[in-house]
Residue frames relative to the residue before (quaternion, step in Angstrom):
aa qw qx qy qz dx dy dz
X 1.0000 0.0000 0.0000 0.0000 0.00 0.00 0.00
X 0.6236 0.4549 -0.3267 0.5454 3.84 0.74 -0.88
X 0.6645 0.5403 -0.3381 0.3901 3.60 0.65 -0.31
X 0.7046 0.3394 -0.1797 0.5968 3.22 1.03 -1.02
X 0.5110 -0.6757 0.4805 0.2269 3.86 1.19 0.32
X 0.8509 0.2264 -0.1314 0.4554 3.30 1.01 0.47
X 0.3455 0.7901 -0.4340 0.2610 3.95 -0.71 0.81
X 0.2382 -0.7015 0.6558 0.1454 3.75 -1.28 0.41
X 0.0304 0.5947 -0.8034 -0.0008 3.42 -1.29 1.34
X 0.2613 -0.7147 0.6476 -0.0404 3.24 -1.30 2.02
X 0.1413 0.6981 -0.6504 -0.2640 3.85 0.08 0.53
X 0.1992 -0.6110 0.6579 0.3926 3.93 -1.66 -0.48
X 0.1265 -0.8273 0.5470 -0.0168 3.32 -0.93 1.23
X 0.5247 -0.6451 0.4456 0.3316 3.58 -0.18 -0.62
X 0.4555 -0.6303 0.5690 0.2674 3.42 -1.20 0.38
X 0.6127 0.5896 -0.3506 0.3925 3.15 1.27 -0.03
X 0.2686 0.7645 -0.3976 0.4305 3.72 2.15 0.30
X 0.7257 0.5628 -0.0379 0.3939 3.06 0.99 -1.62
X 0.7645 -0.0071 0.1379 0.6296 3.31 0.26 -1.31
X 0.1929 -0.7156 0.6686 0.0608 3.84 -0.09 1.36
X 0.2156 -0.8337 0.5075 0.0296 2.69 -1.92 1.14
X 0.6232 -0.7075 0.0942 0.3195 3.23 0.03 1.79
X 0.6768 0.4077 -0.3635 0.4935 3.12 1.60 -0.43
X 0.7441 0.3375 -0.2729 0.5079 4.15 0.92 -0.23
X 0.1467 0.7465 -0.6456 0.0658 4.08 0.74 0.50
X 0.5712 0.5558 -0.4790 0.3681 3.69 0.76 -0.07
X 0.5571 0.5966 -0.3095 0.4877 3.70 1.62 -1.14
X 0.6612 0.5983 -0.2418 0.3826 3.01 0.75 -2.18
X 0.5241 0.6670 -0.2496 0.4670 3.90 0.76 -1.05
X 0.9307 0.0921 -0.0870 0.3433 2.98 -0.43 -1.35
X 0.3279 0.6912 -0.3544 0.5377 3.63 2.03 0.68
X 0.6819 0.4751 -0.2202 0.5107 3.29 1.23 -1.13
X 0.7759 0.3376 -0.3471 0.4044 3.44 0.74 -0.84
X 0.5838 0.5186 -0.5032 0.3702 3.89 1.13 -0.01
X 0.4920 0.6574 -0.4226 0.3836 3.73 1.21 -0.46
X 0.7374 0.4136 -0.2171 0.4879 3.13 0.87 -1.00
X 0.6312 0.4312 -0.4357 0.4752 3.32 0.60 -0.23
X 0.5805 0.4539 -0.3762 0.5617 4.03 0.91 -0.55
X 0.7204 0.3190 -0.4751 0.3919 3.37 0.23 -0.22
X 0.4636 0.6811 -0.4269 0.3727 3.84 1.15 -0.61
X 0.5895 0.7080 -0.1424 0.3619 2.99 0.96 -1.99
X 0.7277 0.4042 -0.1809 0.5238 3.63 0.54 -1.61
X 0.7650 0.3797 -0.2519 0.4552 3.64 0.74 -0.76
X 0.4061 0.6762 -0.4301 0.4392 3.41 1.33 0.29
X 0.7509 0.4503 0.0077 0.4829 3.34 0.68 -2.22
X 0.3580 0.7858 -0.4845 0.1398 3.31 1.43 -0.54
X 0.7055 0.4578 -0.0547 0.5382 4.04 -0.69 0.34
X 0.8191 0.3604 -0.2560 0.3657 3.52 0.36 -0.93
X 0.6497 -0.5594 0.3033 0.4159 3.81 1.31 -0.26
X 0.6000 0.3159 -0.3968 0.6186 3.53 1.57 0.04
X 0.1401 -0.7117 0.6787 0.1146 2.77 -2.26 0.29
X 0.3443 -0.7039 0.6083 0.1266 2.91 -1.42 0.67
X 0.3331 0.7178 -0.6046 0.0906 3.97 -0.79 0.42
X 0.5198 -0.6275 0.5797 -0.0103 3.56 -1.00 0.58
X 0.0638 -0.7162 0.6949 -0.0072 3.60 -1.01 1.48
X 0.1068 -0.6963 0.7051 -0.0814 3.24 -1.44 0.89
X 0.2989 -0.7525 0.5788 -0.0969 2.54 -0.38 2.42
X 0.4611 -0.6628 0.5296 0.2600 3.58 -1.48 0.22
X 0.6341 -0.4733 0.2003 0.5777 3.51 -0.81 0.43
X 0.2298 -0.8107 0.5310 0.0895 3.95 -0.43 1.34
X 0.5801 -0.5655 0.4549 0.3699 3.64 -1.55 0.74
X 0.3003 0.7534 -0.5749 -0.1085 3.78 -0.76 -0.40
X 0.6908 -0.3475 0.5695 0.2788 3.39 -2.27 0.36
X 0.0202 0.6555 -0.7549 -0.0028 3.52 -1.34 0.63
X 0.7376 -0.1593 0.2743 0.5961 4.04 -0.54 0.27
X 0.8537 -0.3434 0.1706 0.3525 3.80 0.46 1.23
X 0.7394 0.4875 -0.0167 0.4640 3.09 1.62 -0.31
X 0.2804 -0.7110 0.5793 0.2832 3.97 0.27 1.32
X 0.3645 -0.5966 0.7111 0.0741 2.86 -2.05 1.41
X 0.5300 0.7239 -0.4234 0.1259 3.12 -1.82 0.10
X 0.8548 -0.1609 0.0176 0.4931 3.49 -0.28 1.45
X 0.4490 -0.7932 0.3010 0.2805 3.55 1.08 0.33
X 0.1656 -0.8563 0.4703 -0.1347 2.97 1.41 1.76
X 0.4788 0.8334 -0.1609 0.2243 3.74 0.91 -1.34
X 0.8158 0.4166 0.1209 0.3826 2.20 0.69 -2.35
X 0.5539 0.5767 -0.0637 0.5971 3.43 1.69 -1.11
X 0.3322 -0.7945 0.4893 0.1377 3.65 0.22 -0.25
X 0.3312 0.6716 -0.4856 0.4510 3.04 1.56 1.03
X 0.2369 -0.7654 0.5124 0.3090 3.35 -1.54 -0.33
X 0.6897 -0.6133 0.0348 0.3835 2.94 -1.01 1.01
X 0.6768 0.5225 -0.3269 0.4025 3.59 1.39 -0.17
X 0.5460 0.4617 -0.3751 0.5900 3.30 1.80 0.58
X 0.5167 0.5397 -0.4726 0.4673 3.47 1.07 -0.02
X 0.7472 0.4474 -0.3033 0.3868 3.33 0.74 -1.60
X 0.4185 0.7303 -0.4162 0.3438 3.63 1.14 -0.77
X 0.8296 0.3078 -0.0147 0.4656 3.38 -0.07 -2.25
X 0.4622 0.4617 -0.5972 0.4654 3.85 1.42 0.09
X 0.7589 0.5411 -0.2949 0.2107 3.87 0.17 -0.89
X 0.6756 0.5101 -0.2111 0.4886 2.84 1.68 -1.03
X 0.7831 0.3259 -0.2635 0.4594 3.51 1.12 -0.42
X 0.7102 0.3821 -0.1997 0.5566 3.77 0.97 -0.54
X 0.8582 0.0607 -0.0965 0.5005 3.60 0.61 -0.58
X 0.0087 0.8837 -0.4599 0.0868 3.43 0.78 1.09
X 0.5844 0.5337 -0.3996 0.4626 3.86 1.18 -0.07
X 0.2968 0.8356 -0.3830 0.2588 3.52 1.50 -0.17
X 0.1992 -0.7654 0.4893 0.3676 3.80 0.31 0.32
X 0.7778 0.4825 -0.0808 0.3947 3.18 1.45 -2.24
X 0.3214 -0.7884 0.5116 0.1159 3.70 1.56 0.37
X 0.7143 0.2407 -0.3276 0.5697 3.65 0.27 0.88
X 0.6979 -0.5189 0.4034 0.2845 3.23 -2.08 0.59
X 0.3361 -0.6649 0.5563 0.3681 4.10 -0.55 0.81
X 0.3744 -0.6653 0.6265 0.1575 3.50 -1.38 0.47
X 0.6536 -0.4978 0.3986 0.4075 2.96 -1.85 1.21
X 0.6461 0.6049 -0.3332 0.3250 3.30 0.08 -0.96
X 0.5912 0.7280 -0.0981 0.3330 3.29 1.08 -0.77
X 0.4837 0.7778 0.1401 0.3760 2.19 1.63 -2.20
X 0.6659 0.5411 0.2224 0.4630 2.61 0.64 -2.02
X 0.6777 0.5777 -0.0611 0.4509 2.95 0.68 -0.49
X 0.6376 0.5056 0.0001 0.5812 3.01 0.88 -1.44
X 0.7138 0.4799 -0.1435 0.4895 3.59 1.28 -1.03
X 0.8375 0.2075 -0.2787 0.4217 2.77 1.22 -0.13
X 0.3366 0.6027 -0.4701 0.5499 3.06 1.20 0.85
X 0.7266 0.3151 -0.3269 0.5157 3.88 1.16 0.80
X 0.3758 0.7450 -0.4301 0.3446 2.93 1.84 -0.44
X 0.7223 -0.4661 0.4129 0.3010 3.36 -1.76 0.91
X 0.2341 -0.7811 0.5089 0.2758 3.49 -0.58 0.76
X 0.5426 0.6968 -0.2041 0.4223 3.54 1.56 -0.94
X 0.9429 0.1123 -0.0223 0.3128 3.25 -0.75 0.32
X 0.4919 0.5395 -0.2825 0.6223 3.51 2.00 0.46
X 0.4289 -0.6183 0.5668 0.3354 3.26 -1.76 0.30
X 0.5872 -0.5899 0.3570 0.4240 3.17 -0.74 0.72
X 0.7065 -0.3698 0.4442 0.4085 3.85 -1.47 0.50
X 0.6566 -0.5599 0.4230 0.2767 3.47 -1.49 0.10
X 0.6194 0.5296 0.0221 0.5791 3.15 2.00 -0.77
X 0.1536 -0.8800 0.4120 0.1797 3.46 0.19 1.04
X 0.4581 0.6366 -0.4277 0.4494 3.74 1.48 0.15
X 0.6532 0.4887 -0.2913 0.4996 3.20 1.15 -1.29
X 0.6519 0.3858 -0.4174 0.5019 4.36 0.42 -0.57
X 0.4539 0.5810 -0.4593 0.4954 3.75 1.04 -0.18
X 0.6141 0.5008 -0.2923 0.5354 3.52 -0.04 -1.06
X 0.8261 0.4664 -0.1916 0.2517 3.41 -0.44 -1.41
X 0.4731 0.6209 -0.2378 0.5780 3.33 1.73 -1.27
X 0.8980 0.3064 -0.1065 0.2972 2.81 -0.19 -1.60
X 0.4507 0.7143 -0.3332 0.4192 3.61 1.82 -0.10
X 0.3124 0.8497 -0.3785 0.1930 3.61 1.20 -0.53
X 0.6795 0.6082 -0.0155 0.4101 3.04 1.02 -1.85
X 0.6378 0.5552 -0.2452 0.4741 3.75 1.09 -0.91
X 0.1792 0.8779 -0.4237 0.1326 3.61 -0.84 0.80
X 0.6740 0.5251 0.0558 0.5167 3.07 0.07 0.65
X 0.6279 0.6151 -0.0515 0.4741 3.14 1.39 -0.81
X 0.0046 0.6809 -0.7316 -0.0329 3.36 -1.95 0.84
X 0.2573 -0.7087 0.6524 0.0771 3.30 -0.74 1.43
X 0.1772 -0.7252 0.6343 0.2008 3.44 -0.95 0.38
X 0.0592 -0.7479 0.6515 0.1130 3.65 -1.48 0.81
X 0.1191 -0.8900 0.3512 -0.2652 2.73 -0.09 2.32
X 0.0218 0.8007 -0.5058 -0.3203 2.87 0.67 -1.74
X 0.5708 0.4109 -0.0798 0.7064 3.23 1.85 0.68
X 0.0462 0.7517 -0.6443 -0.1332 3.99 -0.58 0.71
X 0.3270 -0.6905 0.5529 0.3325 3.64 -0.63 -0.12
X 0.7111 -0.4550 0.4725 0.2530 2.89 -1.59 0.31
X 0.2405 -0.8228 0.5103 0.0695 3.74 -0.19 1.26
């Protein structure tokens, strides 16, 4: 990439870099050390036409074999929108957006770093806005929160 003067390193890290959570400090840990390496990264390339910056999703819904994960909701006899409820209120309570972020979301966020060069634009012309104009950013962790923390 420095050769060709140009490139996107996207890590996906975690809000949990940031504000570890007492019950994963093993997660929280090793979130912390990839930030730091993306931020190393960016200050490495600095100047040369790549970047490097780093989304940090909140705890996020996903699909296992057809099936939403998450805190062993399952198992309890809750549903999953009472699981997700009493996960926010009791473990992540600074949450503004009280609910799980979605791949899709995700996603999002990714592509709002995505390579402006050498792609067709997105399907969405707000979203190739974004991207175009995203060049400039470096360095960075964006948090998809609904909530930034105190740094």
């Amino acid at each position: 990439m420095v050769e060709r003067k140009w490139g996107r390193v996207i890590f996906i890290s975690s809000e949990s870099g940031v504000q570890i959570p007492a019950e994963m400090i093993h997660y929280g840990m090793t979130k912390t050390a990839q930030l730091a390496v993306s931020r190393g990264l960016a200050e490495t390339v600095a100047g040369t036409g790549v970047t490097v910056n780093a989304v940090l999703p909140a705890p996020t819904r996903v699909r296992r074999r057809g099936k939403i994960c998450g805190a062993g909701w399952q198992t309890v006899g809750k549903s999953f929108e009472q699981m997700e409820k009493d996960f926010f209120r009791t473990m992540r309570p600074s949450s503004l957006l009280k609910r799980f972020a979605t791949n899709e979301e995700v996603a999002n966020m990714v592509v709002y770093y995505r390579p402006s060069r050498h792609l067709p634009p997105p399907a969405r012309p707000c979203a190739w806005m974004a991207a175009c104009q995203s060049d400039h950013i470096d360095g960075q962790g964006d948090y998809l929160t609904g909530s930034h923390p105190a740094l």
